[in-house]
TORNULO-893964 format. One record per residue (C-alpha): x, y, z. Coordinates in pm, whole numbers, plus 32768, in hexadecimal, padded with zeros to 4 digits. Each point is the difference from the previous one (the first is absolute). Last residue first. Layout:
XYZ
...
***
This chain:
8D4C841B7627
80767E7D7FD9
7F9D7FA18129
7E8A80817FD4
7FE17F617EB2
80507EB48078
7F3080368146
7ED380437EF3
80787EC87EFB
7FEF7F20812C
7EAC80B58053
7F767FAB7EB3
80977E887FE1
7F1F7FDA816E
7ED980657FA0
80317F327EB6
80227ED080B0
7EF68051812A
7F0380137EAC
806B7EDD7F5D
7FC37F1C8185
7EA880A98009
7FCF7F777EB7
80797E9B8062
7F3E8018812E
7EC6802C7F4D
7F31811D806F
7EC17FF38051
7F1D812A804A
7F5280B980FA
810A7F8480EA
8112812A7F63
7EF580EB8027
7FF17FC88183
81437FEB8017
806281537F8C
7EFE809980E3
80797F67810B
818E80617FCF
802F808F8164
80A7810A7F96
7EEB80827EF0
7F2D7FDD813C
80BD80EE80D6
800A80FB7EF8
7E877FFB7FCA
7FD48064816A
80B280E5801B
7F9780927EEC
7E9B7FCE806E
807780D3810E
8071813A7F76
7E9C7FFA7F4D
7F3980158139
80B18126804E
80CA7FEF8192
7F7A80EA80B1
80627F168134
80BE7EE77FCE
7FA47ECB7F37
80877ED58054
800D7EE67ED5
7FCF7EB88073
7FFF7ECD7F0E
7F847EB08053
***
């Protein structure tokens, strides 16, 4: 469960941020729509492959500026 205090004259809107941020960290939203549908493991395996090919060639990069 997530708490988010809100102090006093605090907007309405300041807090939804809040609260929004804290969810984005926990990574609920991005599991729920990753269970709405199937993935085969051998895709999901593609996809880490190439995640991680693209942020070898990022660190790369980064050394050699």
């Amino acid at each position: 469960m997530i708490i988010v205090p809100v102090k006093d004259g605090e907007s309405i809107e300041k807090s939804l941020k809040k609260f929004k941020k804290k969810i984005e960290k926990t990574g609920m939203v991005r599991e729920l729509r990753d269970r709405q549908k199937f993935t085969k493991p051998s895709v999901v395996k593609r996809m880490q492959k190439i995640k991680a090919v693209y942020v070898q060639k990022m660190h790369q990069s980064e050394d050699n500026s």
